[in-house]
N, CA, C and O of each residue as an XYZ file, in Angstrom:
340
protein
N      18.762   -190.046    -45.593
C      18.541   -188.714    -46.125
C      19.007   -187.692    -45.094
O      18.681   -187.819    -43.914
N      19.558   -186.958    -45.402
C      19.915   -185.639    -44.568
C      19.387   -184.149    -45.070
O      19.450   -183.614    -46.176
N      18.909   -183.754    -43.964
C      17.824   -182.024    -44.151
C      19.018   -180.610    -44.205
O      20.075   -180.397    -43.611
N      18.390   -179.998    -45.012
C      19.502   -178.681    -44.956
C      19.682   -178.450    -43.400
O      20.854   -178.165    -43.154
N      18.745   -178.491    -42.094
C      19.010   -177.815    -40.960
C      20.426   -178.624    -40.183
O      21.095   -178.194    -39.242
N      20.635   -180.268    -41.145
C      21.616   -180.938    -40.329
C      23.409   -180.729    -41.094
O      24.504   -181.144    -40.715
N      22.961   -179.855    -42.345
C      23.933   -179.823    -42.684
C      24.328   -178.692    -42.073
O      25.311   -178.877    -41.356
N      23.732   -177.072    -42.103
C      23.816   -175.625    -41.099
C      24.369   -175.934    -39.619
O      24.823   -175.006    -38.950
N      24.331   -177.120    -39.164
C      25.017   -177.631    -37.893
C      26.554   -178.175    -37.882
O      27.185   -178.400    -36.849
N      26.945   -178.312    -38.932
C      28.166   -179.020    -39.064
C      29.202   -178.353    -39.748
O      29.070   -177.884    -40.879
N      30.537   -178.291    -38.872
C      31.546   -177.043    -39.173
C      31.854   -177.625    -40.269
O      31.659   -178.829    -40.437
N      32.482   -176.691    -41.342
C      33.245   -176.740    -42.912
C      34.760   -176.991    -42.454
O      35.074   -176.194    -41.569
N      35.720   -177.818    -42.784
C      37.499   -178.387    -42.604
C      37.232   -178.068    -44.197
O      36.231   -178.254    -44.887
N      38.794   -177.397    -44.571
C      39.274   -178.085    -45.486
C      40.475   -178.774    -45.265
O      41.481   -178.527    -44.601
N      40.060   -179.859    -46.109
C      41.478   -180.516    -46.158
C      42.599   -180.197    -46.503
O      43.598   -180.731    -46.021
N      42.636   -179.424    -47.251
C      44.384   -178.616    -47.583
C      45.096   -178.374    -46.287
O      46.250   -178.721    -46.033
N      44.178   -177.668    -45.416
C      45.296   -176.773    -44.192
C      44.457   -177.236    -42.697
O      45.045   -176.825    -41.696
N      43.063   -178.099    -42.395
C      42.712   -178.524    -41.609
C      41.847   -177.381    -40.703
O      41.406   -177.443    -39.555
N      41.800   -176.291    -41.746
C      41.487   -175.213    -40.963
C      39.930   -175.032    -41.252
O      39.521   -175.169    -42.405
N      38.923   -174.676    -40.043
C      37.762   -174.502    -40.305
C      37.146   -173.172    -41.397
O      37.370   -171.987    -41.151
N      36.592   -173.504    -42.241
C      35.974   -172.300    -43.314
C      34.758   -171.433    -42.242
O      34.674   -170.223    -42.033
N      34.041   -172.384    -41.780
C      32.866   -171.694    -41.411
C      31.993   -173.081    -41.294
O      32.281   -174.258    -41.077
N      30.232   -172.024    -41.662
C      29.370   -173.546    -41.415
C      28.200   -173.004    -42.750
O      27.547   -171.989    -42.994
N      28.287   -173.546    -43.002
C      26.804   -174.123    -44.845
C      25.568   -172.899    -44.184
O      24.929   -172.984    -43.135
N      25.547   -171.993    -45.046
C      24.445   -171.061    -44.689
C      23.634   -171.070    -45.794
O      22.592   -170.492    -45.483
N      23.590   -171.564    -47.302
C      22.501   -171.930    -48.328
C      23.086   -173.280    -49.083
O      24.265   -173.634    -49.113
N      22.058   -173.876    -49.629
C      22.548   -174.529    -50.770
C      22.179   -174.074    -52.006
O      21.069   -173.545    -52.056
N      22.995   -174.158    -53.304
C      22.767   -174.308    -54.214
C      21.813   -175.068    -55.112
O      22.529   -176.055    -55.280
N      20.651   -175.345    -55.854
C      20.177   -176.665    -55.688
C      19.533   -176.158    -57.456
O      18.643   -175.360    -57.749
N      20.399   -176.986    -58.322
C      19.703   -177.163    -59.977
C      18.452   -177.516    -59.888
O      18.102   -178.624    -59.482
N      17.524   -176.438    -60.328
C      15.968   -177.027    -60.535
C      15.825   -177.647    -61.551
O      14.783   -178.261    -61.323
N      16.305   -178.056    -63.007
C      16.129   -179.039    -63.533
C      16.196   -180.819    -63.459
O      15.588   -181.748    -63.990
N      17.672   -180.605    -62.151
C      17.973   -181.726    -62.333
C      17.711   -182.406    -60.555
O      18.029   -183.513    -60.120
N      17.223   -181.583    -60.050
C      17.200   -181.807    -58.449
C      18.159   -181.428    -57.488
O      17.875   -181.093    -56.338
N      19.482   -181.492    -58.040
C      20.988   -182.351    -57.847
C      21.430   -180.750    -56.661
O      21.074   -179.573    -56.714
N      21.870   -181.123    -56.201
C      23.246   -179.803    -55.225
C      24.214   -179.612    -55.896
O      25.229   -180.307    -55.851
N      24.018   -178.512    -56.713
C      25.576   -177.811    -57.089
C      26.391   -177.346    -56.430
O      27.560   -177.416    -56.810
N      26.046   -176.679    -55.160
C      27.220   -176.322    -54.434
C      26.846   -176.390    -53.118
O      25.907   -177.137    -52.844
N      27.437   -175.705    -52.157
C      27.257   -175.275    -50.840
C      27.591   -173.976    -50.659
O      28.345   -173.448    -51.476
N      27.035   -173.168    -49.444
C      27.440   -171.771    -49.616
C      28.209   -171.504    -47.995
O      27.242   -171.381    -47.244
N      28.893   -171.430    -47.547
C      29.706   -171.110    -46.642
C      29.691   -169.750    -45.842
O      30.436   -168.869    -46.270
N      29.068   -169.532    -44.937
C      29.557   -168.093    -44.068
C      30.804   -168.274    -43.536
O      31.145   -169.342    -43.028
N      31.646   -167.124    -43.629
C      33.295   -167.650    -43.716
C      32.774   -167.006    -42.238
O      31.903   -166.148    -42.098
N      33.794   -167.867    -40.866
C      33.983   -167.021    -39.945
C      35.023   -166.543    -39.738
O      35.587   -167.157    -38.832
N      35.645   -165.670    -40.148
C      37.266   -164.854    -40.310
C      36.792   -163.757    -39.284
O      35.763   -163.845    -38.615
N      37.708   -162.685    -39.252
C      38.187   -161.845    -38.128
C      36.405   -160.653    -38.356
O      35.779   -160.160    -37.417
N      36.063   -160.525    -39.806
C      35.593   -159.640    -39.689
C      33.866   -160.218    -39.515
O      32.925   -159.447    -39.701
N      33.719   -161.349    -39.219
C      32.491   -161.899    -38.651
C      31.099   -161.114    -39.396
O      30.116   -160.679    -38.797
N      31.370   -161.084    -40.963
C      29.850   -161.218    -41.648
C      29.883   -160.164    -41.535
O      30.829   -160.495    -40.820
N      29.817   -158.903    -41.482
C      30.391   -157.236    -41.067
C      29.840   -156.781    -42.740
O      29.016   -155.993    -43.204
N      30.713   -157.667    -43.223
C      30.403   -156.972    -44.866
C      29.524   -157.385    -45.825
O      29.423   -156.867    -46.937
N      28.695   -158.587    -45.296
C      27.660   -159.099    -46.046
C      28.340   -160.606    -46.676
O      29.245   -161.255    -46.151
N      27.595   -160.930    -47.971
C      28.085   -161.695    -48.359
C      29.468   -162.004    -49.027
O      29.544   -163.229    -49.125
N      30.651   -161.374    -49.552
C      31.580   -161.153    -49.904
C      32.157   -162.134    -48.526
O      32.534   -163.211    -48.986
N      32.314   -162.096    -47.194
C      32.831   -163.172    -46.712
C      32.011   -164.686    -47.171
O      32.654   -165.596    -46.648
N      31.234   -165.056    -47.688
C      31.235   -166.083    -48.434
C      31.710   -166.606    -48.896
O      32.422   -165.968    -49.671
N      31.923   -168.412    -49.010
C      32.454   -169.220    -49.373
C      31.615   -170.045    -50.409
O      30.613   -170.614    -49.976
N      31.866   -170.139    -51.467
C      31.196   -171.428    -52.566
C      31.489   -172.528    -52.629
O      32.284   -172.836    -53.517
N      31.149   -173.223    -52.027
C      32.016   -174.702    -52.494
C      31.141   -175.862    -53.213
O      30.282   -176.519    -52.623
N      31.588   -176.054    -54.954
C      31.137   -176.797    -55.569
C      30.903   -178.303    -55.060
O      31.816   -178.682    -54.326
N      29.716   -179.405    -55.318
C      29.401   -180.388    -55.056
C      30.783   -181.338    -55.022
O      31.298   -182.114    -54.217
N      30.976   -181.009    -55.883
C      32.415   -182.194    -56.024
C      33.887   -181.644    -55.616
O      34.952   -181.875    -56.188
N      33.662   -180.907    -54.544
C      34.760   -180.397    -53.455
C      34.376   -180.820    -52.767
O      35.460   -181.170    -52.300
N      33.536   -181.307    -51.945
C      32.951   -182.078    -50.871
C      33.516   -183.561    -50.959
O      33.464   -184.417    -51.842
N      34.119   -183.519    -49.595
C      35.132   -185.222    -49.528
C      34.375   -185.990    -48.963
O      34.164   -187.061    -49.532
N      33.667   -185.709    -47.586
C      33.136   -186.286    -46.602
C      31.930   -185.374    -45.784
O      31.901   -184.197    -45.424
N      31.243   -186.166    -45.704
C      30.146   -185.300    -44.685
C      29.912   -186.560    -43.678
O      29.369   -187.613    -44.013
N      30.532   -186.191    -42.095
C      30.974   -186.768    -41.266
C      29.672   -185.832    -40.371
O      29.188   -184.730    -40.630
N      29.339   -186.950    -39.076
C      28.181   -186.744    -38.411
C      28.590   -185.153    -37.953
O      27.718   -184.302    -38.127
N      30.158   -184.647    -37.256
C      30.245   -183.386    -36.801
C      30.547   -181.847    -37.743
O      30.233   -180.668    -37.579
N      31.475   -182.771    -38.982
C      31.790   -181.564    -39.768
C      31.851   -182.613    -41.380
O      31.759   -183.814    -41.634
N      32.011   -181.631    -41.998
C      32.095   -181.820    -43.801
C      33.553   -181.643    -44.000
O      34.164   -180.772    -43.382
N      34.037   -182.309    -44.704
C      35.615   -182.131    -44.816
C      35.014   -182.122    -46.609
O      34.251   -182.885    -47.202
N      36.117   -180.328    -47.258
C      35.908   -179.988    -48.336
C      37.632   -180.168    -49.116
O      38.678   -180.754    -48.835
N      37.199   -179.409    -50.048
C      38.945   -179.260    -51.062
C      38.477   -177.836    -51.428
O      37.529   -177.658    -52.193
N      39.252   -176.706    -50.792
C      39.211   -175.391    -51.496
C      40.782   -174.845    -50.962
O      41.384   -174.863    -49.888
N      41.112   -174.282    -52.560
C      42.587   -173.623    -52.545
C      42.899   -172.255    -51.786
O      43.920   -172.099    -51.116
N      41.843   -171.208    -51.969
C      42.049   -170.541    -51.717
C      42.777   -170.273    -49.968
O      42.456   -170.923    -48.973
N      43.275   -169.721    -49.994
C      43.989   -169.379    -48.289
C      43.587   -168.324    -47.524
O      43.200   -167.332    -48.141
N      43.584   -168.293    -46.356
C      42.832   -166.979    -45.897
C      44.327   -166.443    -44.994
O      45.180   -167.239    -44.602
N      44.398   -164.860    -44.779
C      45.604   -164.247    -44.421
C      45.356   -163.606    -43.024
O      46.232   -162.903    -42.519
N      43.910   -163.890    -42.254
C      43.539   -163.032    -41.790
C      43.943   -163.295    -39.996
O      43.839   -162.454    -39.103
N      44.321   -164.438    -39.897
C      45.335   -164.194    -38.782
C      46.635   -163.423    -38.660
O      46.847   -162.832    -37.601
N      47.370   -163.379    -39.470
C      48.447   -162.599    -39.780
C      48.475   -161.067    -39.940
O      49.471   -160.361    -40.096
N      46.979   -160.636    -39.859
C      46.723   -159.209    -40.023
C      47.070   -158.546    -38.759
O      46.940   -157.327    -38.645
């Protein structure tokens, strides 16, 4: 079994570009069915949480590839531009 505090420890990869999202700041969690619908992501980009939640990341249960003892390796398309700024 693993506790929300061990998942808040472990950096977000996605696999598309190898690039870190951030790290799991809520879960999602269906009260009917028990189950984790998603994960919620604090993005760490340039503007470091500044604007609230809008740097947030969602990432549905079944984007999740691996949850590895140091990080979670996900599948999300979206791209971020914010080195290039």
């Amino acid at each position: 079994m693993i506790k929300i505090s061990d998942f808040q420890t472990k950096d977000v990869v996605n696999v598309a570009d190898g690039k870190k999202l951030g790290n799991v700041a809520d879960i999602d969690i269906n009260l009917n069915t028990g189950k984790i619908e998603a994960v919620v992501i604090q993005h760490t980009g340039k503007m470091l949480g500044f604007f609230g939640k809008d740097d947030d990341i969602v990432i549905p249960w079944r984007n999740i590839v691996k949850i590895g003892t140091d990080v979670i390796l996900v599948r999300y398309k979206e791209t971020f531009e914010y080195e290039n700024e």
